[in-house]
C-alpha positions in Angstrom: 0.0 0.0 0.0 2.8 2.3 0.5 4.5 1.7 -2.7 1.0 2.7 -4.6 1.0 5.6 -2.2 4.2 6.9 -2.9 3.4 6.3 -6.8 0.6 8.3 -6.9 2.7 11.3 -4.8 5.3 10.8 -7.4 3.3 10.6 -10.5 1.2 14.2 -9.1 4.9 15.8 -8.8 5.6 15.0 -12.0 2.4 16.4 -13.9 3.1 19.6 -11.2 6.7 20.2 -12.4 6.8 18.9 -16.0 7.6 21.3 -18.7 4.7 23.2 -21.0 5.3 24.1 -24.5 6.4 27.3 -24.5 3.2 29.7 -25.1 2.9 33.2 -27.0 3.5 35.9 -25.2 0.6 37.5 -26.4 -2.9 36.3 -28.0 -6.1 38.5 -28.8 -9.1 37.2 -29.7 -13.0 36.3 -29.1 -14.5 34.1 -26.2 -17.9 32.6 -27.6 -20.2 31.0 -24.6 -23.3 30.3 -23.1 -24.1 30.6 -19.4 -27.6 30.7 -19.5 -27.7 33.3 -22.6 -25.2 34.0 -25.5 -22.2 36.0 -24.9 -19.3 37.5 -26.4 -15.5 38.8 -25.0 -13.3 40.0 -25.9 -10.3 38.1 -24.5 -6.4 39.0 -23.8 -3.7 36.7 -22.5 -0.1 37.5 -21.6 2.4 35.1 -21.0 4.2 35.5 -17.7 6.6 32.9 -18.0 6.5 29.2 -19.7 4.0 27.8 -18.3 1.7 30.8 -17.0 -0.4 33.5 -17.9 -2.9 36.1 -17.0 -6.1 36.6 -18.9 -8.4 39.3 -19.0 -11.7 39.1 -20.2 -14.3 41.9 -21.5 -17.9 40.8 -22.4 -21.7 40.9 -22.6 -24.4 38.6 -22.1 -27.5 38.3 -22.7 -30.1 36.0 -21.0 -33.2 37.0 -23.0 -36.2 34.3 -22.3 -34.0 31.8 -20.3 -35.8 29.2 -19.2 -38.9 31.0 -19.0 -38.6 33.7 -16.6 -40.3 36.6 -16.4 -37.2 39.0 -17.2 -34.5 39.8 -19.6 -31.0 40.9 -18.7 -27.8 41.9 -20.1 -24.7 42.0 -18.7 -21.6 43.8 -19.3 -18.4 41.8 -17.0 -14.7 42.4 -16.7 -12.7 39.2 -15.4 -9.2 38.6 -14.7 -7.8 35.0 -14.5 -4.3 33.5 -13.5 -3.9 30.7 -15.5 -1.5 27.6 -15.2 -0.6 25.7 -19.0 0.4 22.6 -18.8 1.6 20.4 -22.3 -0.4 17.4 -22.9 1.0 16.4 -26.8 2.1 18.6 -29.8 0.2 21.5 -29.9 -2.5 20.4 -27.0 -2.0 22.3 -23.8 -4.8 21.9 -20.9 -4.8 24.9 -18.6 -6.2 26.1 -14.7 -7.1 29.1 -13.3 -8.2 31.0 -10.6 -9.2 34.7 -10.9 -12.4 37.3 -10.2 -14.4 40.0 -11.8 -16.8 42.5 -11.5 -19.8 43.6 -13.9 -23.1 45.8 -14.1 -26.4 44.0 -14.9 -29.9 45.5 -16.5 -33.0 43.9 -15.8 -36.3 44.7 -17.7 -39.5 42.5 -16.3 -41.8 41.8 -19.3 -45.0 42.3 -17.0 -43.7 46.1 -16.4 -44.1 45.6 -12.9 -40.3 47.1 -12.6 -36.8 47.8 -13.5 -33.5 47.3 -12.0 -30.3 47.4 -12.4 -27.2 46.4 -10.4 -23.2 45.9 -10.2 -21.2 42.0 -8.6 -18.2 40.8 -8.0 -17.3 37.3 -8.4 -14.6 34.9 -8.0 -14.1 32.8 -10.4 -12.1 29.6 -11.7 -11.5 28.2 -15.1 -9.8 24.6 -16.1 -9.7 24.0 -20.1 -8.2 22.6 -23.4 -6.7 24.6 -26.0 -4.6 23.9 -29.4 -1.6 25.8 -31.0 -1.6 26.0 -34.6 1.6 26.1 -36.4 0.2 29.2 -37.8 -0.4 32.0 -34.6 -3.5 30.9 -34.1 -5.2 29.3 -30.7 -9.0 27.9 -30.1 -9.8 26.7 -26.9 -12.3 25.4 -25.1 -13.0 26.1 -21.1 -15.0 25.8 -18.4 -15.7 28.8 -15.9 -17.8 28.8 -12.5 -18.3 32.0 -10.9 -19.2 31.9 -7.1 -20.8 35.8 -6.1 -22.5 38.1 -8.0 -24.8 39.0 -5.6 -28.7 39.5 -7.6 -27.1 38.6 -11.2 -26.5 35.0 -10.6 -29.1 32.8 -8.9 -28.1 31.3 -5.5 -24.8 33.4 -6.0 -23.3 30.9 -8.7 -23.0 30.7 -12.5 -20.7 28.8 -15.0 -19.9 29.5 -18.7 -19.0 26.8 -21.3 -16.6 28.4 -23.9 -15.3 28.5 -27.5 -12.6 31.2 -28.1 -10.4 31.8 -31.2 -7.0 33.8 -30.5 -4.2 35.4 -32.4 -1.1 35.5 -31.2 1.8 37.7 -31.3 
């Protein structure tokens, strides 16, 4: 039992301190996803060393007749992420994060009965996959809970499934 002990230890040290491929130092781009309503950043990563990265994240959303409620929203968010890259095979990196934002929401009733309008904060994580072209192009595709966010997210959670295309330079 000790020996599959110590293999597992060893085995997580490894995948901790093994080498990414080197990523851009830059990348620009668009972060498609859904989190209860279509939204669009506008996404920007810089490369802090070989193997991480911040990312900052500017978008809108819009939950327009989700799941039947009686209210529309949009929302405009800024998030910042500290990301970890890790090299899986050739071009394939997988990456985790950990990170926060803020944002302002509207909210329009359709039976007129009112109008608000707030601003959150949020923490939030993010664990994905992502491919390096040969040419400077990235896609990726992530995962992102947010814990917060006071009256925007119900019971003060949301997540966001996510297709983004990047340039890098």
């Amino acid at each position: 039992m000790k020996k599959i002990i110590l293999s597992v230890i060893m085995l997580i040290g490894l995948a901790f301190t093994s080498q990414a491929q080197e990523i851009s130092k830059n990348a620009l781009g668009l972060r498609f996803g859904d989190s209860g309503g279509f939204g669009t950043e506008i996404t920007y990563q810089r490369g802090l060393g070989d193997n991480n990265r911040l990312e900052l994240d500017l978008g809108w959303r819009n939950r327009n007749n989700y799941n039947n409620d009686n209210y529309d929203d949009n929302a405009i968010k800024l998030t910042g992420l500290y990301q970890w890259v890790w090299n899986i095979d050739g071009g394939f990196n997988w990456y985790a994060g950990i990170g926060g934002g803020v944002g302002n929401y509207n909210r329009d009733y359709r039976d007129n009965r009112d109008y608000n309008n707030g601003a959150f904060a949020f923490v939030a994580g993010d664990i994905g996959i992502e491919y390096n072209f040969d040419i400077p192009l990235l896609i990726s595709l992530d995962f992102r809970p947010e814990f917060g966010g006071s009256d925007y997210y119900r019971n003060n959670y949301g997540s966001d499934v996510a297709l983004a295309l990047k340039y890098q330079f």
